[in-house]
C-alpha atoms as one frame of an Amber mdcrd trajectory, in Angstrom:
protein
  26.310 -13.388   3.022  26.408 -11.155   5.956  22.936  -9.065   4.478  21.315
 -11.689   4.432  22.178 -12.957   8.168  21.362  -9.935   8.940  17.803 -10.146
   7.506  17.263 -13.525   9.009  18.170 -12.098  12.762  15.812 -11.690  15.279
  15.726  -8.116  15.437  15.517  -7.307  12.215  10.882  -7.944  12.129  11.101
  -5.719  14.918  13.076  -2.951  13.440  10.918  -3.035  10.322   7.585  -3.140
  12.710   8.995   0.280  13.961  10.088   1.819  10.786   6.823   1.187   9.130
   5.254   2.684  12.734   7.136   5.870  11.748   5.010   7.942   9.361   1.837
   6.734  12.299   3.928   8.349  14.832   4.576  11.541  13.528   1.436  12.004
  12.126   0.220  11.687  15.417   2.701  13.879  17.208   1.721  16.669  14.535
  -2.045  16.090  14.557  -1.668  16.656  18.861   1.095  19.950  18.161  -1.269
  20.778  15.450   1.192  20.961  12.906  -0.314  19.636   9.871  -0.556  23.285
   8.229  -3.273  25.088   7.308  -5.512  22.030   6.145  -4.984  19.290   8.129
  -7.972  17.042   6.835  -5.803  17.225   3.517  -2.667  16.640   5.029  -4.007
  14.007   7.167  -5.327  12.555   3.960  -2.049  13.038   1.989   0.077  11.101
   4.389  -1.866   8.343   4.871  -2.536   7.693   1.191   1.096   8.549   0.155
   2.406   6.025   3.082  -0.006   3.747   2.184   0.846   3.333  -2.143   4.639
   3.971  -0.916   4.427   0.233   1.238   2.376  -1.444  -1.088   5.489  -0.738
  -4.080   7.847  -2.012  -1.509   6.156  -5.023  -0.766   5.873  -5.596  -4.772
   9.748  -4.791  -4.825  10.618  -8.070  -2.586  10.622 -10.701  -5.184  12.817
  -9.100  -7.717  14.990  -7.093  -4.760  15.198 -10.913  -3.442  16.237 -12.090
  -6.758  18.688  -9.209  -7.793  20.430  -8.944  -4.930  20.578 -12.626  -4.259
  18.970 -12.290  -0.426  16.407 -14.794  -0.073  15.162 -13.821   3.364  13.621
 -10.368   2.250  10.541 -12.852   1.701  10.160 -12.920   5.215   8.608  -9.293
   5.379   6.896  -9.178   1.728   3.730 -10.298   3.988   4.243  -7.885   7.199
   4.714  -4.576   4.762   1.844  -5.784   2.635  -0.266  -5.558   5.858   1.181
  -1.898   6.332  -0.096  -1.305   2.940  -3.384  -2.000   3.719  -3.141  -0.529
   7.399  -2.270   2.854   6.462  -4.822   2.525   3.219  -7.585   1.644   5.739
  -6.615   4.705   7.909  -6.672   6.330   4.740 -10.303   5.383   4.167 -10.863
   6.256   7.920  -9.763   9.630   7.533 -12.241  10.515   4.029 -15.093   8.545
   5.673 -14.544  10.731   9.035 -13.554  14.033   7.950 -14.626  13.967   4.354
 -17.951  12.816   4.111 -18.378  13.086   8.151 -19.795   9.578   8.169 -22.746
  10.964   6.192 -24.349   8.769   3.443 -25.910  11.814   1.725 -22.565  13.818
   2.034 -20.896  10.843   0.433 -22.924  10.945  -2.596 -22.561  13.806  -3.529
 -18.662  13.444  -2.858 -18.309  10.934  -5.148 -20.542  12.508  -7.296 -17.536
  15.109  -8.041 -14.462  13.283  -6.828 -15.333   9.953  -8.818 -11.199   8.724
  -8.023 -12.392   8.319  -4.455 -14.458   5.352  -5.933 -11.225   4.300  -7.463
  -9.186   4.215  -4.338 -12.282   2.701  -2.265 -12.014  -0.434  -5.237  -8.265
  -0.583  -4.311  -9.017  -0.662  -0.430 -11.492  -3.264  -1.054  -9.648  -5.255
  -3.258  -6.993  -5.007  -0.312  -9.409  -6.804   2.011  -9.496 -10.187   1.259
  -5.481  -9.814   0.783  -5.140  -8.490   4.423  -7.446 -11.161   6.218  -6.342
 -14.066   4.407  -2.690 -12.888   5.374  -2.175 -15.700   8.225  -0.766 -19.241
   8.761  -4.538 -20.416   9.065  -5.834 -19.059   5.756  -2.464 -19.757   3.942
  -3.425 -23.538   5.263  -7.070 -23.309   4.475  -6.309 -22.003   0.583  -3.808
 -24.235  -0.109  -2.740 -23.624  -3.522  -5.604 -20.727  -3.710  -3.261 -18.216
  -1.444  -1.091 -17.270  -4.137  -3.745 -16.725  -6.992  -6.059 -14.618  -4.707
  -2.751 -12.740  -3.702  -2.036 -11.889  -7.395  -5.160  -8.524  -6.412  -2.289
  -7.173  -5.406  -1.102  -6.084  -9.011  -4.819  -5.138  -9.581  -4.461  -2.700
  -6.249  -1.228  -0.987  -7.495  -2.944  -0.247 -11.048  -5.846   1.135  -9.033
  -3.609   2.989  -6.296  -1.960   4.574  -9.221  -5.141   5.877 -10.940  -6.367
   7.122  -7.545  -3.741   9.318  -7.603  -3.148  10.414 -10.916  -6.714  11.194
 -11.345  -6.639  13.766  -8.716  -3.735  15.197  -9.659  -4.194  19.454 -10.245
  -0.732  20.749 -10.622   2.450  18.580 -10.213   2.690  15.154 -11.947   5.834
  14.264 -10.719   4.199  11.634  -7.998   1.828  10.191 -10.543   3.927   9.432
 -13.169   6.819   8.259 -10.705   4.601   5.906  -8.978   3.643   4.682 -12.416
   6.986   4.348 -13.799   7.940   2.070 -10.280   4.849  -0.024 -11.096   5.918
  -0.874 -14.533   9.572  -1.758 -13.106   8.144  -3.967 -10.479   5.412  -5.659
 -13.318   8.430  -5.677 -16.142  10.057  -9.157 -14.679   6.874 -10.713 -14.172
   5.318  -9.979 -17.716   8.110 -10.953 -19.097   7.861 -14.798 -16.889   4.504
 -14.873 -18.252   5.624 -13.998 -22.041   8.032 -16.502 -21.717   5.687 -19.123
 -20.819   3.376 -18.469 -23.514
């Protein structure tokens, strides 16, 4: 199975460190060349958000990819893009807390006041928190059998991801409803396990 040598080499962490540096870097390069269009707060926001629900449906899509394609050593990065998830979510957060409410507690009332889905994706960020910091040998060890169920927030997350974004959605549904229809993919195998077991 030469994929799945492949997956178990050396280089292949590394290469998937840098492609998940990627979006980082060239939002970077265009913040400096100012080329993030006429809004950049919103662009800044957009990319970070979209990068951020975009890893978290990959890292759901490594158990069944592992399964369907018969490559057992995708597991090794399910944790390592998880932690991209929340990386680019918490620059995300970052960004609104920075540029949106300008680190302003009154500001940020009234924010939320009319953009109640930001509450919504700060629930997903949060509920991302205890799956980013227990994501290491010593917590793994310290939960025991706990790891896995706390790790099952990540299912929560998506469903809140997705109504962060459909909730602000103005004109085109096309991202909404195709992140959606990728959740209930990714969910399909594992509501059925649980069906079955009932």
């Amino acid at each position: 199975m030469a994929n799945d040598a492949l997956l178990g080499s050396r280089l292949a962490k590394p290469v998937l460190h840098l492609l998940c540096l990627l979006p980082l870097i060239y939002i970077v390069w265009a913040a400096l060349s100012e080329s993030l269009g006429t809004d950049p707060v919103k662009a800044l926001l957009l990319m970070t958000g979209e990068w951020s629900i975009r890893l978290l449906l990959v890292t759901l899509a490594v158990t069944p990819l592992r399964q369907w394609l018969n490559m057992p050593k995708l597991i090794r990065f399910r944790r390592m893009l998880g932690l991209y998830a929340w990386f680019y979510a918490s620059l995300h957060f970052l960004a609104v807390l920075t540029y949106l409410f300008g680190w302003d507690w009154d500001i940020a009332l009234e924010e939320l006041s009319e953009r109640p889905y930001i509450i919504v994706g700060f629930l997903a960020w949060l509920f991302m928190l205890p799956l980013g910091v227990t994501s290491n040998a010593k917590a793994i060890r310290a939960l025991g059998r706990n790891w896995k169920k706390v790790h099952k927030l990540i299912y929560f997350v998506a469903v809140l991801a997705w109504v962060h974004v459909f909730w602000q959605v103005r004109s085109s549904y096309f991202d909404a409803v195709l992140y959606g229809a990728l959740i209930l993919m990714l969910f399909y195998p594992r509501l059925k396990k649980v069906c079955e077991t009932r």
